[in-house]
C-alpha positions as MATLAB code, in Angstrom:
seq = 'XXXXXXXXXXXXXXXXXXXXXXXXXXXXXXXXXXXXXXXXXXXXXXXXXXXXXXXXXXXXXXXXXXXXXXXXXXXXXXXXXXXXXXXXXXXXXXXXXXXXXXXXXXXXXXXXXXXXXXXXXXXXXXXXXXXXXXXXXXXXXXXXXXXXXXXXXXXXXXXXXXXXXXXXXXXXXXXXXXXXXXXXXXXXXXXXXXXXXXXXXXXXXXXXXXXXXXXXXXXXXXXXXXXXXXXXXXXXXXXXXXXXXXXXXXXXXXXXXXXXXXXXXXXXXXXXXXXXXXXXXXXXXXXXXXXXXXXXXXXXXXXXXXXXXXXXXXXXXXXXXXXXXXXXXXXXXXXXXXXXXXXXXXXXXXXXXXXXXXXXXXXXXXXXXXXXXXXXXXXXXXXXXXXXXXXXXXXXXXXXXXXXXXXXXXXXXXXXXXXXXXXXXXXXXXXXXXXXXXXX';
ca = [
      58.504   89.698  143.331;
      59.569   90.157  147.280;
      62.876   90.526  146.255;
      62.477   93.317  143.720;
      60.450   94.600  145.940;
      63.135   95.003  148.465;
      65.292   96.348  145.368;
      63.279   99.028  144.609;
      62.818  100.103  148.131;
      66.201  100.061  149.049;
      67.045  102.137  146.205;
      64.433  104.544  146.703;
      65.178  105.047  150.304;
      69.051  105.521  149.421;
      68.621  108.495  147.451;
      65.134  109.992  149.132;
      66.609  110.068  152.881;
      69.389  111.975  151.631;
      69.298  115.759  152.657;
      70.842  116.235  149.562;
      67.769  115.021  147.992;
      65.171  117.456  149.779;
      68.008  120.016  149.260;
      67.813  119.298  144.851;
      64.263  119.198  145.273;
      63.730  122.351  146.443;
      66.403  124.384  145.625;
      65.964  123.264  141.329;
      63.190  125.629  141.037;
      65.062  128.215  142.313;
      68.153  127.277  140.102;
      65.869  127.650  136.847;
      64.811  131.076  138.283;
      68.200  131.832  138.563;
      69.063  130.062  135.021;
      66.073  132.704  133.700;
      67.171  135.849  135.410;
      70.915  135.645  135.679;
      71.239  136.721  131.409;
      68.951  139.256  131.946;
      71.061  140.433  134.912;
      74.638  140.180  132.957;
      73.345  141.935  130.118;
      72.147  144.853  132.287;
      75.318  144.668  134.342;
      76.813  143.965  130.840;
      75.459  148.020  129.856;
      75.262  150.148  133.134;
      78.904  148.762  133.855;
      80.833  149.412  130.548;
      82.788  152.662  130.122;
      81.189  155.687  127.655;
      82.508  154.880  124.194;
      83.643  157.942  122.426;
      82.615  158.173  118.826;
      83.282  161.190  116.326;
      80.827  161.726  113.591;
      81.825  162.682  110.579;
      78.658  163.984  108.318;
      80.026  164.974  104.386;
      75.901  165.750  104.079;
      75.763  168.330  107.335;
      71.751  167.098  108.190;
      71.914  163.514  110.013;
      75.080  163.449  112.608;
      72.418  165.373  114.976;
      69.803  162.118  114.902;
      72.995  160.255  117.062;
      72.240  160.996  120.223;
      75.077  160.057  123.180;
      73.944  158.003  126.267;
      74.900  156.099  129.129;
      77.086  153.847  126.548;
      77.943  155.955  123.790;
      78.852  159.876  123.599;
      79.097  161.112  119.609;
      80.952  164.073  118.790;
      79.618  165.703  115.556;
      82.442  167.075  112.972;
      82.063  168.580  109.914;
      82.957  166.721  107.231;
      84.781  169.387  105.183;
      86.847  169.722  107.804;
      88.426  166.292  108.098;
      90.433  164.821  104.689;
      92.103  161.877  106.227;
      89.607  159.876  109.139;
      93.137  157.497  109.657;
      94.863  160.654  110.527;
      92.076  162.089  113.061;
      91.809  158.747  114.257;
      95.709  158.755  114.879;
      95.824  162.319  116.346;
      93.400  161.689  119.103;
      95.857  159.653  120.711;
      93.339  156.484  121.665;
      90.513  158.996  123.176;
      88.491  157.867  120.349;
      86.612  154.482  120.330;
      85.472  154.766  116.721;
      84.923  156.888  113.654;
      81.319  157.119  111.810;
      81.645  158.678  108.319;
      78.135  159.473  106.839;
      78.763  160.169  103.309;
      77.314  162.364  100.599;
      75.299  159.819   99.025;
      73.605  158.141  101.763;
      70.324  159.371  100.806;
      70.740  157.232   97.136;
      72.670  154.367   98.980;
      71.903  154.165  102.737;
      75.476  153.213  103.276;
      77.044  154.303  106.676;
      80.545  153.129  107.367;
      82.155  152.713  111.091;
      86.113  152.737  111.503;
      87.428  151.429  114.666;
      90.783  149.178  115.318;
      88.712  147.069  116.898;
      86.098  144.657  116.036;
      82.458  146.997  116.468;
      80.346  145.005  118.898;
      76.809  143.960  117.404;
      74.972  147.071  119.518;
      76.956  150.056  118.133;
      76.123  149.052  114.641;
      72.113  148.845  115.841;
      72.065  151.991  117.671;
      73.971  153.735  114.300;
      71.700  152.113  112.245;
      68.374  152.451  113.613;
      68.318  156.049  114.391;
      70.041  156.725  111.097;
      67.231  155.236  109.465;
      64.384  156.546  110.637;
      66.039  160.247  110.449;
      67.106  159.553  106.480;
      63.158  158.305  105.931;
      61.338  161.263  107.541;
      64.126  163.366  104.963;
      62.892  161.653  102.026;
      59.116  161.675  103.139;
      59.723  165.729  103.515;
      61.806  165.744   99.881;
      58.593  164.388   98.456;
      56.874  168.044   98.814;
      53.455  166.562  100.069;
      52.108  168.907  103.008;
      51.651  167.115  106.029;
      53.244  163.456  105.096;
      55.247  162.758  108.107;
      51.693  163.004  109.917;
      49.610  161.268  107.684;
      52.530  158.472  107.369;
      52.571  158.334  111.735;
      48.836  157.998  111.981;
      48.355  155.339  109.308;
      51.118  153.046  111.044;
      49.456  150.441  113.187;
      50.805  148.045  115.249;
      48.224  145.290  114.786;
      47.727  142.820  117.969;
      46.780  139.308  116.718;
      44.363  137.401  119.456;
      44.213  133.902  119.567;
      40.793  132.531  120.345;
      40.623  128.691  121.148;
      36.693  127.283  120.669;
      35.885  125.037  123.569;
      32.482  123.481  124.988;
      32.646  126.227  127.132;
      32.213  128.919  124.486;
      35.392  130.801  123.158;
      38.473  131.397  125.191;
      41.457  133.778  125.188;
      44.531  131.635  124.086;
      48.486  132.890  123.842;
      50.941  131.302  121.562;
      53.774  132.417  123.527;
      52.473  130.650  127.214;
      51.887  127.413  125.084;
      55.786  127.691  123.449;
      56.850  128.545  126.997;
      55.635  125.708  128.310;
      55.883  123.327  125.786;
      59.534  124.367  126.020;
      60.006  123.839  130.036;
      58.320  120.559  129.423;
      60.818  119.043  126.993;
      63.668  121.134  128.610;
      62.542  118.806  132.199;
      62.133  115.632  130.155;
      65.423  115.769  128.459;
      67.333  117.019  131.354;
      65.794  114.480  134.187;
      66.017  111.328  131.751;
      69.657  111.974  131.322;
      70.179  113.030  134.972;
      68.289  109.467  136.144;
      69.372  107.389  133.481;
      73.484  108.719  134.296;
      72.678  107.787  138.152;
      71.537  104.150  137.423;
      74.655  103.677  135.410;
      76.804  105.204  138.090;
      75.266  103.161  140.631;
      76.277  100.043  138.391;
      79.575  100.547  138.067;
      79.713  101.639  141.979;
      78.491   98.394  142.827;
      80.501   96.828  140.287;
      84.062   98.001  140.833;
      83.017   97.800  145.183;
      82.125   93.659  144.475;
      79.046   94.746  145.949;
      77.616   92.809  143.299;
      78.478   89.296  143.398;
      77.236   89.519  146.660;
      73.691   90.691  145.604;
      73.294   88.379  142.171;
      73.887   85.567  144.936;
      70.344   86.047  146.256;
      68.094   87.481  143.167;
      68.206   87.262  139.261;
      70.294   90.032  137.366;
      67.001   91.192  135.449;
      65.638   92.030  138.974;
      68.542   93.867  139.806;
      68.696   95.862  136.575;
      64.570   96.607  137.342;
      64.825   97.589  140.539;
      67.446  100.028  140.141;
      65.147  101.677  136.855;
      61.971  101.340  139.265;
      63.399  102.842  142.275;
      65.116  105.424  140.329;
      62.148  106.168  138.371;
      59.813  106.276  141.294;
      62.647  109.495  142.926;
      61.532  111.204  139.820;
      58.049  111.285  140.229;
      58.208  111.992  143.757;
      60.126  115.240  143.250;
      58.037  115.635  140.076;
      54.857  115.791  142.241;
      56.374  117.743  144.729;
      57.423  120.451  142.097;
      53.659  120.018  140.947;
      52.304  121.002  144.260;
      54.804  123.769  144.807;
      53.838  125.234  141.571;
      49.638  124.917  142.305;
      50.289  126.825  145.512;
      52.432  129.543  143.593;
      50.281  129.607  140.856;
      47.272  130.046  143.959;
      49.239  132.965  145.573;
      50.182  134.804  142.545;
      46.499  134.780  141.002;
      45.284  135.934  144.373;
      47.830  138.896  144.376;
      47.818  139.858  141.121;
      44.453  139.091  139.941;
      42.627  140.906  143.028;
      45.038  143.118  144.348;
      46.424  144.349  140.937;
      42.379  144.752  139.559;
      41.779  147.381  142.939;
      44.350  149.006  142.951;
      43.570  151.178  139.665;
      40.460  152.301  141.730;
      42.790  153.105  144.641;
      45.533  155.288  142.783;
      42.940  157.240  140.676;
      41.375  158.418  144.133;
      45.054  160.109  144.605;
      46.603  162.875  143.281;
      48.655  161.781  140.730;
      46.885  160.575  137.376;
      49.739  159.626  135.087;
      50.151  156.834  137.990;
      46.632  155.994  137.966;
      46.528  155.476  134.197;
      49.834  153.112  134.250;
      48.921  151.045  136.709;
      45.412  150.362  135.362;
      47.626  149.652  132.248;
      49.753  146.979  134.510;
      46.658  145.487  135.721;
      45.049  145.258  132.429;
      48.351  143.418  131.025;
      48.339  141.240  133.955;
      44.859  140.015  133.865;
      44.870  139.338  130.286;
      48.748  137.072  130.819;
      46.341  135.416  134.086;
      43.235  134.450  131.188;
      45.841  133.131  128.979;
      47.539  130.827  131.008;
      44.781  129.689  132.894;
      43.301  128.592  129.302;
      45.374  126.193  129.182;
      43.784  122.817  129.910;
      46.615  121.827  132.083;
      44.986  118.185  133.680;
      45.816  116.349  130.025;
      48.917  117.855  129.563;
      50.352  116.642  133.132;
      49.054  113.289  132.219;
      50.305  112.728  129.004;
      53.827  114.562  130.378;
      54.009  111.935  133.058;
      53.640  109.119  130.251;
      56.279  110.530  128.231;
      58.314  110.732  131.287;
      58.334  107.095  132.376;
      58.567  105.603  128.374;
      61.504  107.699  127.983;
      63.234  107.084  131.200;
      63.063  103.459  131.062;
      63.742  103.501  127.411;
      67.058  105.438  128.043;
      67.608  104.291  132.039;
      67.704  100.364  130.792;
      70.148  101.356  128.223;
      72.531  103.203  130.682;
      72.183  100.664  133.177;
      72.839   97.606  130.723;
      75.820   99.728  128.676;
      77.047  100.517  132.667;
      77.326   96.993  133.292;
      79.879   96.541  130.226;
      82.250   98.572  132.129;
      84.755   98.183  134.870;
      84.843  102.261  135.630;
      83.083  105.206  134.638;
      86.357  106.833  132.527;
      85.254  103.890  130.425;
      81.925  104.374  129.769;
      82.403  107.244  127.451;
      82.308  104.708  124.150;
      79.221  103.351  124.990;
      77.383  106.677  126.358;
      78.250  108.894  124.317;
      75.733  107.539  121.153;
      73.213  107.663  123.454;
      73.368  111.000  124.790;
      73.619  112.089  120.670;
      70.215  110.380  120.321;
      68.991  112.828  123.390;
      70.925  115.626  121.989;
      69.180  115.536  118.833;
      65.620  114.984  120.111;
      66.048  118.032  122.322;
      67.251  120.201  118.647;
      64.305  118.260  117.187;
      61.696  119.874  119.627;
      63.501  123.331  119.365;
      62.954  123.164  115.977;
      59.685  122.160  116.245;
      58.368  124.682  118.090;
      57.661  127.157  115.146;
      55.737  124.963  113.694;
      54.178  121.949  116.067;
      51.762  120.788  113.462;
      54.226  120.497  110.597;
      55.174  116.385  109.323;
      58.565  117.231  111.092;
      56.982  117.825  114.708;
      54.562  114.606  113.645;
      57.224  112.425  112.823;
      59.390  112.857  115.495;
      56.866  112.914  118.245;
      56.190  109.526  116.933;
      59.605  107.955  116.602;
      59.943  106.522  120.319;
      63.750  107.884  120.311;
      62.501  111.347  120.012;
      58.857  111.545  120.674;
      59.406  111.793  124.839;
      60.880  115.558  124.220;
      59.405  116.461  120.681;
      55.820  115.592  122.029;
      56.506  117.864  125.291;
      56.323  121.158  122.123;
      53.122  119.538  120.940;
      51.304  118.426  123.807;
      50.423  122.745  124.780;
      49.159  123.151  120.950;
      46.682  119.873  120.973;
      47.878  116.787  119.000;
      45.048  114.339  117.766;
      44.540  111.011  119.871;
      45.255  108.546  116.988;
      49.212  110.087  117.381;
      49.114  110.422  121.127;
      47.826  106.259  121.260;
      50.292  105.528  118.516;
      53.302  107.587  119.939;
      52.445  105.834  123.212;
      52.220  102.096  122.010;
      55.110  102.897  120.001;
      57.611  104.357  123.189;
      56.495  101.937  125.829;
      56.671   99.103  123.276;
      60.059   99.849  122.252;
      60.846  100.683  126.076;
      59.962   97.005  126.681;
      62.165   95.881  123.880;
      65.318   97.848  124.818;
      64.559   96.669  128.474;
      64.672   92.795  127.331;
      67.936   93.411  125.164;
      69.245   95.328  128.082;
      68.799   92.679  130.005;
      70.500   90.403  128.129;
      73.561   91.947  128.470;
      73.398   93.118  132.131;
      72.867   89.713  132.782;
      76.511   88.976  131.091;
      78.437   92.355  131.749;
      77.312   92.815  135.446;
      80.520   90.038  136.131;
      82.494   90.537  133.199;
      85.769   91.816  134.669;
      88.890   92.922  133.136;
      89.270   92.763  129.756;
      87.318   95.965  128.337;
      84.409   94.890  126.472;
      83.413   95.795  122.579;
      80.603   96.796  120.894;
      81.039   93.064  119.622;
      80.809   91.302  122.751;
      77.363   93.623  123.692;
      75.688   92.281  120.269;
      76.959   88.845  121.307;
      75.730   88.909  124.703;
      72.485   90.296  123.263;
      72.227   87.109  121.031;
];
C-alpha cells in the first residue's frame, strides 16, 4: 500500500504542477462559452455579411408578389406575370444580376405551390422566408374569400399561444419547474462525463505506452507489482479529475452567487427606476426583462442540485475506471500509440453510442429506452447524466450503481491480467488472441 501510494502521488503531482494544468482548468469553462456562442456568432456574421440577393417575382395572380418584402439579405423585384413568357429567357437576359426567379402561379390559391428557379442550389432560408410570408398572405385571402364580416379579427383574437407551466410537488409546497433547464443540464452533464472519461482514460493509455517505449518501465515493475502500477496510474488520474471537477464546482457557486445578486436584485429595481423617467415604452420592457429573468432564476434554482452532484460524481468515477482500466490494460498491448488504433477504437464506439443513447433519451427520460440504458454499466455513466435532472427512482439508481462499479471491478481484474503480461511484451504486435489468452 506505500508503494501505490507513492504511485498515485507521483502521478497526481505530474500532471497538477503543470501550468498547463491550472491553464485547462480554467480556461475549459471559457472554451464551452466559446463552444456556445461562437454558432450563434457565425450565423449572425453568416447574415449581416452576405451580399443582397436579387430575386424577381413573377406573380401570374397580380395579389401576393407585394407580401415579399426585401431586406438586409434579399431585395425582390415584382413583375407582372403577363409580361414575362419565357422565365429561362429573363433569367438569361439579366446577364447574372439576378440570384433567382420566384414564379407564383395562377392556381396557388387551389394548390399552394410556389416554384423558385435559380442555377444554383436555393439555400434552406430563401425557401423559409418565400414560404412563410406567402402563407400567411394566401390564408388571410381565403379567410376574406369566405365573405364573413370581420374574420381576419375574430380569427387573430381567438389564436393563443398557450404557455405550459411545470409545477414539481415537494415537502415544501409546489414549485416552479422548467423542462428546458433540466434538458440543459442533463445534457452538460453527460456531454462532461463522456468527454472527461475519454480525455482521462486516452492519458492513462498514453502514459503507458510513454513509459513503455522510454523502458521506463522495467525499471518501475522492478520495485512494485504491475496491478499497482496499472492502479495508481487510474487513481492518480482519477483523483486530477475531481480536483478540477471541484474547482469548476466552486467557480460555478460563486457565478451562480454573482449573477443571482445582479440579476435578481438589480434587474427587480430597476423597473421602479426607469418608470420614474421619461420614457415608458423603456419602463414597460425592462419590467418585461426582469419578469423573464426572475422566473429563468425560480426555475433553475428548483432544481435540487445537492443529489444530482452526488450521484454525477458516482457516475463519474464507475465510468472512468470502467473505461480508464480498459485503456490502460489495451495500452499496455502496444509498443506505440499509431498502434493502438485496433484496440481503441471498439471502445471509443461503446462511448460513442452511449453519448447518441442519452441524446436520444432526452425526449423522453422515463421511456424503457432511457431505463435500460441507464442501467447497462456500458452506457448508464452518460445516459443516467439525462435522467438524473428529471428524478429516477432509487431501486434503478442502487441497481445502476451496483451494476457499474461491479462491472468496473471486473474489467479492472481482467485488465489486470493483461497489463500484467503486455506491460513487457515487446516486438511482435499483439492480437486480440494473445489479450484473451493473457486474460485466461
Amino acid at each position: 500500500m506505500n508503494k501505490l501510494g507513492l504511485i498515485i502521488a507521483r502521478e497526481y503531482m505530474s500532471i497538477v504542477g503543470r501550468k498547463s494544468f491550472i491553464f485547462v482548468t480554467l480556461g475549459m469553462p471559457l472554451l464551452f462559452i466559446l463552444i456556445m456562442a461562437v454558432p450563434i456568432g457565425l450565423a449572425y456574421l453568416n447574415d449581416k455579411g452576405s451580399d443582397v440577393q436579387q430575386i424577381a417575382v413573377i406573380d401570374e395572380t397580380g395579389r401576393y408578389a407585394a407580401a415579399l418584402h426585401s431586406d438586409d439579405m434579399y431585395h425582390f423585384v415584382a413583375i407582372k406575370g403577363d409580361t414575362v413568357t419565357n422565365a429561362r429567357e429573363f433569367y438569361d437576359k439579366a446577364n447574372g444580376s439576378l440570384d433567382a426567379i420566384v414564379i407564383i402561379p395562377h392556381d396557388v390559391d387551389s394548390t399552394g405551390a410556389v416554384n423558385i428557379y435559380s442555377e444554383g442550389t436555393i439555400t434552406p432560408a430563401m425557401v423559409m422566408n418565400i414560404r412563410n410570408a406567402l402563407t400567411d398572405t394566401i390564408e388571410s385571402a381565403h379567410l376574406a374569400e369566405m365573405g364573413i364580416p370581420n374574420i381576419q379579427q375574430m380569427v387573430e383574437k381567438a389564436h393563443v399561444n398557450v404557455d405550459v407551466r411545470s409545477i414539481k410537488w415537494s415537502e415544501s409546497g409546489e414549485q416552479e419547474s422548467s423542462t428546458d433547464v433540466a434538458m440543459g443540464l442533463g445534457f452538460m452533464l453527460s456531454l462532461i462525463t463522456y468527454m472527461f472519461v475519454l480525455m482521462y482514460g486516452a492519458m492513462i493509455m498514453n502514459s503507458v505506452i510513454e513509459e513503455k517505449t522510454n523502458r521506463i518501465v522495467e525499471v518501475v515493475v522492478s520495485s512494485c507489482r504491475p496491478f499497482q502500477l496499472m492502479l495508481g496510474k487510474i487513481i492518480g488520474v482519477g483523483l486530477v479529475g475531481l480536483t478540477q471537477m471541484a474547482i469548476w464546482i466552486v467557480l460555478l457557486a460563486i457565478v451562480g452567487t454573482v449573477a443571482g445578486s445582479v440579476f435578481g436584485i438589480s434587474n427587480m429595481s430597476s423597473p421602479d427606476a426607469i418608470v420614474a423617467g421619461t420614457n415608458a415604452g423603456a419602463a414597460v420592457e425592462a419590467a418585461t426583462d426582469a419578469g423573464v429573468m426572475d422566473s429563468f432564476m425560480r426555475e433553475v434554482l428548483s432544481i435540487n442540485y445537492v443529489p444530482i452532484i452526488l450521484n454525477f460524481l458516482l457516475y463519474f468515477i464507475g465510468g472512468y475506471l470502467l473505461y480508464s482500466s480498459l485503456f490502460a490494460g489495451l495500452g499496455s498491448a502496444v509498443d506505440q500509440p499509431s498502434d493502438s488504433s485496433q484496440f481503441v477504437t471498439p471502445v471509443i464506439m461503446i462511448m460513442l453510442i452511449a453519448f447518441y443513447a442519452g441524446m436520444v433519451c432526452m425526449e423522453n427520460p422515463t421511456g424503457p429506452t432511457a431505463v435500460w440504458c441507464s442501467i447497462i454499466p456500458f452506457t448508464s455513466p452518460v445516459v443516467m447524466m439525462v435522467r438524473l435532472p428529471f428524478g429516477v427512482p432509487t431501486w434503478q439508481l442502487i441497481l445502476s450503481l451496483a451494476l457499474l462499479f461491479g462491472t468496473a471491478l471486473a474489467i479492472t481484474w481482467l485488465a489486470a491480467r493483461i497489463y500484467r503480461r503486455g506491460i513487457l511484451h515487446y516486438g511482435q504486435k499483439a492480437s486480440l488472441k494473445d489479450l484473451f489468452k493473457w486474460m485466461k
